[in-house]
C-alpha positions in Angstrom: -23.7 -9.5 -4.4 -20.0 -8.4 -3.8 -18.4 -6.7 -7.7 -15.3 -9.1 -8.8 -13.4 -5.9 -8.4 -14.5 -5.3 -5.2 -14.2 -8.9 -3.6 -10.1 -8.1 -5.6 -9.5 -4.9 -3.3 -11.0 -6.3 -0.7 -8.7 -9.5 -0.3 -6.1 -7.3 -1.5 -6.5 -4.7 1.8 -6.8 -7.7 3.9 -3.1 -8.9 2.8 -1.7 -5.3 3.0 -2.9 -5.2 6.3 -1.7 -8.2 7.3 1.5 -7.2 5.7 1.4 -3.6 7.5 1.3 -5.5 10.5 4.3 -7.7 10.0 6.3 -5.0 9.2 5.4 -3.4 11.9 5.9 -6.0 15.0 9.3 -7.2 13.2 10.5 -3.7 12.3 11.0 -4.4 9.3 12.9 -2.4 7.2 10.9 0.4 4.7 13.1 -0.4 1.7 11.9 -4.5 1.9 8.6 -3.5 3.1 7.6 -1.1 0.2 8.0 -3.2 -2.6 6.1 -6.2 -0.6 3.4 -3.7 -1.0 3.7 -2.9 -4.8 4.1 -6.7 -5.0 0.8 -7.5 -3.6 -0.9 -4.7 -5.5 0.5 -5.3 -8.9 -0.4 -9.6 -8.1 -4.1 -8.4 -7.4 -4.1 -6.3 -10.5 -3.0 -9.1 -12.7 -5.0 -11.4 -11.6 -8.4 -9.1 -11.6 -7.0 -8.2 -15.3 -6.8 -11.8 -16.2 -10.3 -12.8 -14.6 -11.9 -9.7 -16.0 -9.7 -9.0 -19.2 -10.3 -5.2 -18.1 -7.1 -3.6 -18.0 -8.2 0.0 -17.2 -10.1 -1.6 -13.9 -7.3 -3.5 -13.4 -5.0 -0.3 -13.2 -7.5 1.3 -10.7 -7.6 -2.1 -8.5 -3.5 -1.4 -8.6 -3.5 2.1 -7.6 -6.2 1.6 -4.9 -3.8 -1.0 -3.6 -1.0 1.0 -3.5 -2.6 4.2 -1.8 -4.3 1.9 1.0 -0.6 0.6 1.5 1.0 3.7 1.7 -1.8 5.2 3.9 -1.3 2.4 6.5 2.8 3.2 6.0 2.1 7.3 6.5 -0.2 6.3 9.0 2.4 4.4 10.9 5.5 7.0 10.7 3.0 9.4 12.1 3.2 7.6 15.2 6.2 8.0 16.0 6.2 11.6 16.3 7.4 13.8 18.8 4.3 16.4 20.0 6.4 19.1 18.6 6.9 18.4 15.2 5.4 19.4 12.3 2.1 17.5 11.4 2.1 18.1 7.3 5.8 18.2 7.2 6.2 14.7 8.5 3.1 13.5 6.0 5.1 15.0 3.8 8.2 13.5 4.1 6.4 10.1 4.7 4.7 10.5 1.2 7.5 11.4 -0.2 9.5 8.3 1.5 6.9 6.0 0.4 7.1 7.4 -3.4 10.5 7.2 -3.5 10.8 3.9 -2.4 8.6 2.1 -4.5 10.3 4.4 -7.7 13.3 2.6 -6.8 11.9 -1.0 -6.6 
């Protein structure tokens, strides 16, 4: 049988990736799309924290939200590159556009 925490992410990731996939067929832009994401995660959280009354767990089902929906987002800008540009720069720049992003929301 599926964990409370577990069935949490897991509905969670479904949204974020229905979500991702909004944002990307309507090019939506990253500064409304970002704090969709932390939205989602921070409403999974809550809720697993007021099911479970587990606040540490609930953290972790928050930050496990947030680094699947920043994966899909680095995942995404590294298709748009050009075959000459720098691999771990560009992750770089797409973790760092993601970060700052959701700091500012």
């Amino acid at each position: 049988m599926m964990s409370v925490r577990d069935a949490v992410e897991g509905v969670g990731k479904a949204v974020l990736a229905s979500e991702h996939e909004y944002f990307v067929q309507l090019v939506i832009d990253n500064h409304e799309h970002i704090p969709r994401v932390a939205r989602i995660a921070r409403a999974a959280a809550r809720f697993f924290r007021d099911a479970q009354g587990a606040p540490a767990e609930a953290d972790a089902v928050q930050e496990a939200l947030l680094a699947y929906g920043k994966r899909l987002f680095m995942d995404e800008w590294m298709n748009h590159l050009e075959p000459e540009e720098d691999k771990a720069r560009a992750l770089d720049e797409a973790s760092a556009e993601f970060d700052r992003i959701l700091s500012d929301g």
